[in-house]
C-alpha positions as CSV (number, residue, x, y, z in Angstrom):
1,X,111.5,99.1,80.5
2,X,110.0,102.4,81.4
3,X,112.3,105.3,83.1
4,X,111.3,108.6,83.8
5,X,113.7,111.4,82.8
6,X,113.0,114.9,85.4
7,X,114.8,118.0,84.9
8,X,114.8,119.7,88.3
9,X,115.2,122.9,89.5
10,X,111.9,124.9,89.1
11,X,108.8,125.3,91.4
12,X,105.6,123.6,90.6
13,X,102.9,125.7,90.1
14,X,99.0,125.2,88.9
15,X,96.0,123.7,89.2
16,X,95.1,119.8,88.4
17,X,92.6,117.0,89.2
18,X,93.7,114.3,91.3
19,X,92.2,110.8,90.6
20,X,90.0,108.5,92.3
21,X,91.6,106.4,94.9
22,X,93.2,103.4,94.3
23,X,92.9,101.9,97.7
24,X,89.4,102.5,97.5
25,X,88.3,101.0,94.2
26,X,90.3,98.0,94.6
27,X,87.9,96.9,97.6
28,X,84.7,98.5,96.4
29,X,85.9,96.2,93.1
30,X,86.4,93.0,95.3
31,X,82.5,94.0,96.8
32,X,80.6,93.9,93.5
33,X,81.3,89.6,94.0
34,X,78.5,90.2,96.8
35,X,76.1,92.2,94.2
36,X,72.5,90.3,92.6
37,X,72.3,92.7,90.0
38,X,75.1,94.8,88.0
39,X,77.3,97.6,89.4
40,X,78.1,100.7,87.9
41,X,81.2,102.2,89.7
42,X,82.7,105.8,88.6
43,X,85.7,107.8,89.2
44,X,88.0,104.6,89.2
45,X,91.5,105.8,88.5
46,X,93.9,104.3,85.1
47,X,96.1,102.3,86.7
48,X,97.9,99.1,86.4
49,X,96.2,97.4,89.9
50,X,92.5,98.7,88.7
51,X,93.4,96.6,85.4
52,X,94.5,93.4,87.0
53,X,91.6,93.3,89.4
54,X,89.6,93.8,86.0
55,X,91.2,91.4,84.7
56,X,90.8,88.8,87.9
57,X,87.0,89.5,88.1
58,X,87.0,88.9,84.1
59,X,89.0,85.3,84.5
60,X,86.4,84.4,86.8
61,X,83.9,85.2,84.4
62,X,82.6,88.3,85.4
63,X,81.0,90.8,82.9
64,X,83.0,93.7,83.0
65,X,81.8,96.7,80.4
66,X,84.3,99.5,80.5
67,X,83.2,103.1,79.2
68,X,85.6,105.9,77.5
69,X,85.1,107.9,80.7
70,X,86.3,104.5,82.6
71,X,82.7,104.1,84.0
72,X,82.9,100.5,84.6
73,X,79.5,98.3,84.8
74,X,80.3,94.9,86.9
75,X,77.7,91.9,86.2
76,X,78.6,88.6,88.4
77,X,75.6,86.8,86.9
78,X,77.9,85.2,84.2
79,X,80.6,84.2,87.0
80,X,81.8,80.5,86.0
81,X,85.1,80.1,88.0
82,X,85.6,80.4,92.3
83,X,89.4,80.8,92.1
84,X,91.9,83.6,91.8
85,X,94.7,82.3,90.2
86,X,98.6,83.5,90.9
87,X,99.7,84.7,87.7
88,X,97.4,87.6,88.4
89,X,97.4,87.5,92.6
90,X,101.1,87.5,92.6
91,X,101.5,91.3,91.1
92,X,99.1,92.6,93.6
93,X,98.7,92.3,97.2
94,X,94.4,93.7,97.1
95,X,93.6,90.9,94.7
96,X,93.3,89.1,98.5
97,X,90.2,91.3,99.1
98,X,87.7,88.7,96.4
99,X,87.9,86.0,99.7
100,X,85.6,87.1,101.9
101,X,83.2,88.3,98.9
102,X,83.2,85.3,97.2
103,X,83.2,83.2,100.5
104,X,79.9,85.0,101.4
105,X,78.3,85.1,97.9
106,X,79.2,81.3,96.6
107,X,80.4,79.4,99.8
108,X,83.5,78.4,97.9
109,X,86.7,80.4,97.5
110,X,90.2,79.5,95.8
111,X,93.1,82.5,96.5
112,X,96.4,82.5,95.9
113,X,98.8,83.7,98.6
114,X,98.9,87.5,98.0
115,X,102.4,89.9,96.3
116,X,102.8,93.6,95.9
117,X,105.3,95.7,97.2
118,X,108.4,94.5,98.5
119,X,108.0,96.6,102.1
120,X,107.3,93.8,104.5
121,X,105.6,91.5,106.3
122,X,101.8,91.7,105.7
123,X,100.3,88.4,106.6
124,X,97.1,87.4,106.0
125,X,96.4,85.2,109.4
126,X,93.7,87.8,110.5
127,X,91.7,87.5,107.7
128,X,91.5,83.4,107.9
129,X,90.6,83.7,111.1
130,X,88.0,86.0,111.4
131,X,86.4,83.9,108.2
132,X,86.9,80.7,110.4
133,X,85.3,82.4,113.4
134,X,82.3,83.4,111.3
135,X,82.0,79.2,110.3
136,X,84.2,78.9,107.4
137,X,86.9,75.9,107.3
138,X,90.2,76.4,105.2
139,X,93.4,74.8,104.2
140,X,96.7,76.4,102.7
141,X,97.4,73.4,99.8
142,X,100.1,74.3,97.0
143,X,100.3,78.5,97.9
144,X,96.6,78.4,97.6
145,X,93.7,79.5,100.2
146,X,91.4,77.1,100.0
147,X,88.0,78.4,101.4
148,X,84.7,76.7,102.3
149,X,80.8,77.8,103.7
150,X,78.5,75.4,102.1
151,X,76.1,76.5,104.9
152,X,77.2,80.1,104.7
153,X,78.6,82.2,107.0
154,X,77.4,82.8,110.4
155,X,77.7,86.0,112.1
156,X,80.9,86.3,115.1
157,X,82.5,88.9,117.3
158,X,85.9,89.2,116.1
159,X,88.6,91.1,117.8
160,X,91.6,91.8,115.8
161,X,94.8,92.1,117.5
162,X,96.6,93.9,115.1
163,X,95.1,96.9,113.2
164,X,95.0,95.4,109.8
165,X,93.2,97.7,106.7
166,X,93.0,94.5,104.6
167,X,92.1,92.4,107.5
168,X,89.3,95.3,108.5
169,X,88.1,95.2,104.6
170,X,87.8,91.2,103.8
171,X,85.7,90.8,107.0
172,X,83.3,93.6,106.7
173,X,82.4,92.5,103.3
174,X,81.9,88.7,104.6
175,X,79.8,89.6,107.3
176,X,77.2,92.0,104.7
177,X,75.8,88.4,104.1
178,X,76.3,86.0,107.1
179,X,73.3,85.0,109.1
180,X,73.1,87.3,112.4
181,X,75.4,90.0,113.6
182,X,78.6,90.4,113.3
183,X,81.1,92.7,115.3
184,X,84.5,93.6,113.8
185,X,86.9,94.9,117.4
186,X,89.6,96.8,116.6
187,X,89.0,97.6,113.3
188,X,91.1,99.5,110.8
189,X,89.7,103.3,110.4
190,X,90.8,104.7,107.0
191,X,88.6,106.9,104.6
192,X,88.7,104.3,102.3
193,X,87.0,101.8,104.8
194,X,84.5,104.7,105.2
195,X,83.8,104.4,101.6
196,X,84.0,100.8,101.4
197,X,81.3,100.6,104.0
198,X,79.2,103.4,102.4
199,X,79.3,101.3,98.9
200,X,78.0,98.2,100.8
201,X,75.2,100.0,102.8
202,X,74.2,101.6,98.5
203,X,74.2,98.2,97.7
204,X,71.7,97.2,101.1
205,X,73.9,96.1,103.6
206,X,73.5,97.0,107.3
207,X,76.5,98.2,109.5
208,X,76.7,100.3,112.3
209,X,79.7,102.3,113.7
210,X,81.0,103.5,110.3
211,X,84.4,105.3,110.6
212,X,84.8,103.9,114.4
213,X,86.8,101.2,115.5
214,X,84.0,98.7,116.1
215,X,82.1,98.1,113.1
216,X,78.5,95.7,114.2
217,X,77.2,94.5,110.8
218,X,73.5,92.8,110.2
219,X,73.7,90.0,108.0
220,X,71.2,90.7,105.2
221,X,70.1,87.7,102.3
222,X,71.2,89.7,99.2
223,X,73.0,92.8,98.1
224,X,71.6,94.5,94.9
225,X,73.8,96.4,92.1
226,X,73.8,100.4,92.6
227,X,75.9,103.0,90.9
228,X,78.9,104.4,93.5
229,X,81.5,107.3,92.7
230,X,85.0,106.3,94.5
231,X,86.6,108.7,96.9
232,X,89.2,111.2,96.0
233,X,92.9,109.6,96.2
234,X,94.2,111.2,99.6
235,X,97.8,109.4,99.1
236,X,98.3,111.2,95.4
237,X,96.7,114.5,96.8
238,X,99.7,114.3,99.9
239,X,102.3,113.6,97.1
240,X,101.2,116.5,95.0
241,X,101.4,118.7,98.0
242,X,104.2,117.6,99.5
243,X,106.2,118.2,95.9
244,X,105.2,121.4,95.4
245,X,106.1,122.4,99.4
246,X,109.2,120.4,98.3
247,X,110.2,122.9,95.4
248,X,109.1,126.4,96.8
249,X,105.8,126.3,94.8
250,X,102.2,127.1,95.1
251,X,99.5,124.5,93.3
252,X,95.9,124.2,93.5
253,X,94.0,120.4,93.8
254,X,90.7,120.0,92.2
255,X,88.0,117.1,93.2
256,X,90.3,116.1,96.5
257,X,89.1,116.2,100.1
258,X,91.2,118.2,102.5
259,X,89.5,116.4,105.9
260,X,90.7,113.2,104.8
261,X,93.9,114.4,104.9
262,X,94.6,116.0,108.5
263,X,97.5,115.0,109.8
264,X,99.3,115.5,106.7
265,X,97.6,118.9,105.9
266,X,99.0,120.2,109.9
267,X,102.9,118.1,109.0
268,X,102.7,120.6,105.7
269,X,101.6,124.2,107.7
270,X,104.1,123.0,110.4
271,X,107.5,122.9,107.2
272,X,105.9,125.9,106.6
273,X,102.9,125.9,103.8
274,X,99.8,128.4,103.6
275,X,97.6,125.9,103.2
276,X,93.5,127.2,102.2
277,X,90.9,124.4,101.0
278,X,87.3,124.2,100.0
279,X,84.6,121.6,99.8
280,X,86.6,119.9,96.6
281,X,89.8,121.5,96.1
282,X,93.0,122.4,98.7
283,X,95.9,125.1,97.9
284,X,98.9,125.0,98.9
285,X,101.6,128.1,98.9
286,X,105.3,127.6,100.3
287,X,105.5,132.1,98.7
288,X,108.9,131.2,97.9
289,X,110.3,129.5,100.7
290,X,111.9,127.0,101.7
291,X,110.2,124.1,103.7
292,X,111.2,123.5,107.6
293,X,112.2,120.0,108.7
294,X,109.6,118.1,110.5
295,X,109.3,115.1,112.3
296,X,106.9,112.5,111.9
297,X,105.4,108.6,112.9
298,X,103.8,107.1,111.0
299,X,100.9,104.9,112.8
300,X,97.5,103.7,111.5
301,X,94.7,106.1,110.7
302,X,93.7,109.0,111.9
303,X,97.6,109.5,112.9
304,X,100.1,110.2,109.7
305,X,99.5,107.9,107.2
306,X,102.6,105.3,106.1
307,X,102.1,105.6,102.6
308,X,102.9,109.7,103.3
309,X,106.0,109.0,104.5
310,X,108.7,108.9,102.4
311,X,107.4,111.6,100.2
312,X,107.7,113.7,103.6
313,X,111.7,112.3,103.4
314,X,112.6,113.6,100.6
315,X,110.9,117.0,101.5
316,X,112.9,117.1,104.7
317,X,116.3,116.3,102.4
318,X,115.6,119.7,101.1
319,X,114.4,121.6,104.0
320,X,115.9,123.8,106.9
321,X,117.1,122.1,109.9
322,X,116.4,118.7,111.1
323,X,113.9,116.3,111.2
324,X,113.3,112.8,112.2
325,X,110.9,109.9,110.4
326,X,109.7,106.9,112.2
327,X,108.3,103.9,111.0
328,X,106.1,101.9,112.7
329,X,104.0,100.1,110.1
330,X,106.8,98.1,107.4
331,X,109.6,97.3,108.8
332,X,111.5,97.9,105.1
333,X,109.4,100.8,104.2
334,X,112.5,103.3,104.5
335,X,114.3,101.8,101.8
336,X,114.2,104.4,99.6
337,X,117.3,106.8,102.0
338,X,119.9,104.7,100.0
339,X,118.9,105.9,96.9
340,X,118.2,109.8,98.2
341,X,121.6,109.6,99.9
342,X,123.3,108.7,96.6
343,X,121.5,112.0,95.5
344,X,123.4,114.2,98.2
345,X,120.6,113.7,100.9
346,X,122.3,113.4,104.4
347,X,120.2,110.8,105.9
348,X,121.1,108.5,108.6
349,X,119.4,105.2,109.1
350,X,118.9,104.0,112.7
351,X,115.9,100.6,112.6
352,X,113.0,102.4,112.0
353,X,114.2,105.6,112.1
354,X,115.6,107.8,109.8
355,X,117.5,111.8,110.6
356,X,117.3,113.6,107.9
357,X,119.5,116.5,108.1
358,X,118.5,119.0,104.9
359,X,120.6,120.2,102.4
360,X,119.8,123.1,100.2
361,X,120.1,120.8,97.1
362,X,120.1,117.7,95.4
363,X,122.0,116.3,92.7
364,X,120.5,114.5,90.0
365,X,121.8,110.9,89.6
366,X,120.5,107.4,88.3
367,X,117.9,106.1,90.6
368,X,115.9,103.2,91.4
369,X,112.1,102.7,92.5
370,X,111.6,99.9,95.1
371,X,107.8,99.8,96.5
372,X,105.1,102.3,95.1
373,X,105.4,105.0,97.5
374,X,109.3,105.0,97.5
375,X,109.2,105.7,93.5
376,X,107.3,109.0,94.1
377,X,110.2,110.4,96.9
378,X,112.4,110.0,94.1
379,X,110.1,111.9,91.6
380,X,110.1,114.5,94.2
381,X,113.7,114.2,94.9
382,X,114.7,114.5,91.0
383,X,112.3,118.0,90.9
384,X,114.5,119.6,93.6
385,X,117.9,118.0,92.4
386,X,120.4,120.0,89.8
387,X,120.8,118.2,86.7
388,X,118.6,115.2,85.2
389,X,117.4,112.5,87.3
390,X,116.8,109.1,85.7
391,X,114.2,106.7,87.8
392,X,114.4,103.1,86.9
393,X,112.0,100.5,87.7
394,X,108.7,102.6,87.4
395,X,106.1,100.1,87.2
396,X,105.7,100.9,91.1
397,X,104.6,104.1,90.3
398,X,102.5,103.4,87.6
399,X,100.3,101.1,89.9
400,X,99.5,104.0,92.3
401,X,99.9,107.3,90.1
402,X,97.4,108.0,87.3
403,X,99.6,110.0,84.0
404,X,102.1,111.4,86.5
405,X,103.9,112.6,84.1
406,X,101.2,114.6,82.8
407,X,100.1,116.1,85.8
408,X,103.8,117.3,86.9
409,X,104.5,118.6,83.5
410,X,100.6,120.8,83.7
411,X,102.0,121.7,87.1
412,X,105.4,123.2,85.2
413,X,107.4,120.3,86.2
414,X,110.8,118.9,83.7
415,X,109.6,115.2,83.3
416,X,108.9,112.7,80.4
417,X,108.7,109.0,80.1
418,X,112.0,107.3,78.3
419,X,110.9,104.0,76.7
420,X,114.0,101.5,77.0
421,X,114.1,98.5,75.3
């Protein structure tokens, strides 16, 4: 199994190109299913989920073509199979987002119960009934959603009681194809729904509201193929910057966005950061110094971002003074203290709340990832610690971080990939 060895210690410093986001292909991916005619899709990101939802869409049938520069061309028109089986479903929690695609598209949908990361409850009850509002009937048989709309879909006003990104995603997509309207209430807000939405309106769909909280969609009879660039990663862009504010440093982050990234980018000038950013790239500059303790909650978008926070704890490990993290969003997503504690951190857990009260260093020590966005605090916390860090369990990382090991090692970071058997 994979491990990555970091030698901290020194300040990151340089330029490098952050990846297309992964929370944005995996949905755009799920879309093509709603597509007439092929889809070229660019800017997807090498990781481990954008495989296995390759390789779901290609069990079903689907004609995938992959190019060197991972331009991928999606054709559904050789789709044979309606089901998404659980060997593949079970290692990733987005492979949920082909039901309401393949609802609308074929009026028939077979989806194993979701897996993923290991950072709580995320169930899927909104989505089955917002497809069962918009006509559809379903049964849970043998760990399987089992979906039906031999008529099609039918447009509904849905009000979701829970903000739910997932939720917000599977429903939009349905309604691109039901007869009438269809109004999605309380809808999840991200920049990735914003470019999930502008992918179906390339493709011909009609929806109103985009980037609101009510999204009113016209059902239209087909959607046809287009070619669509996905979005910047915002979550790898805040990790970069947070390490580098983490260890004293100054980088530079080409083809990245800085206004999907607000309430991060004002966390980061508030420990401290000179923080300057273009139409395409953001700098960031601690000039030497150590980072300031801030404190943070996380709640959904546009307020600080869940998957930011634990990077921001192991900053505030290292920084002056105090600071407090709460989390409203997973209820086991602060999992990742233990391990930063057996580092030297002095973090105290309280529920959902963690005080962090920095130190001036870590220590390295043998440490182990839990969730995605937990591995990458400890990556951050084995750059600032003395000695050499060893992070077990890394195939959470690799599902969310294109060659990180590359891009912290161009950035003058002490890491390398150790290759246990």
């Amino acid at each position: 199994m994979d491990k990555l060895l970091i030698t901290g210690g020194g300040s990151l410093s340089g330029e490098i190109r952050i990846s297309g986001s992964k929370n944005a292909a995996l949905p755009i991916m799920a879309a093509t299913l709603l597509a007439d005619t092929p889809v070229h899709l660019f800017n997807l990101p090498h990781l481990n989920d954008i495989t296995t939802m390759l390789a779901l869409l290609r069990c079903m049938g689907v004609g995938i073509t992959i190019t060197e520069r991972m331009t991928v061309e999606i054709d559904i028109s050789t789709m044979t199979e309606y089901e998404a089986p659980y060997d593949l479903v079970r290692t990733m929690r987005a492979s949920i987002l082909v039901l309401g695609p393949m609802l609308a598209r074929f009026g028939k949908a077979d989806v194993s119960f979701p897996g993923g990361c290991a950072i709580g409850s995320r169930p899927v009850d909104i989505h089955l009934k917002g497809l069962e509002a918009m006509g559809a009937t379903i049964e849970v048989d043998g760990g399987y959603i089992r979906a039906r709309a031999p008529e099609g879909l039918k447009g509904a006003h849905i009000f979701m009681d829970v903000v739910t990104v997932g939720g917000t995603e599977n429903l939009l997509m349905a309604a691109t194809l039901a007869k009438g309207k269809t109004v999605l209430e309380n809808a999840a807000r991200e920049p990735e729904i914003v470019d999930l939405a502008n992918f179906l309106v390339a493709m011909g769909a009609k929806i109103e509201g985009i980037g609101s909280d009510r999204l009113t969609v016209y059902g239209v009879e087909r959607l046809e193929g287009c070619s669509y660039s996905v979005m910047p990663d915002r979550i790898e862009t805040g990790t970069y910057l947070v390490a580098a504010a983490a260890t004293r440093g100054r980088i530079r982050l080409r083809d990245t966005q800085a206004n999907i990234l607000d309430a991060v980018l004002m966390k980061l000038e508030e420990a401290g950061a000179h923080i300057t950013s273009g139409d395409d790239w953001i700098e960031l500059d601690m000039k030497g110094q150590r980072p300031k303790a801030v404190s943070l909650k996380t709640a959904p978008y546009p307020a600080f971002p869940t998957d930011m926070q634990s990077q921001f704890t192991a900053m505030n490990a290292v920084a002056e003074g105090t600071g407090t993290v709460v989390e409203t969003i997973f209820e086991n997503r602060l999992i990742q203290v233990h391990e930063l504690n057996r580092m030297g951190a002095d973090i105290t857990l309280e529920g959902n709340t963690c005080i962090i009260r920095g130190v001036e260093r870590l220590k390295a020590a043998p440490v182990m990832a839990s969730d995605l966005r937990a591995s990458a605090s400890l990556v951050i916390a084995g750059l600032v610690a003395d000695g050499d860090t060893l992070v077990d369990r890394i195939y959470h990382i690799d599902r969310g971080y294109e060659c990180i090991e590359e891009k912290i090692q161009a950035l003058g970071g002490t890491i390398r990939r150790v290759v246990e058997g």
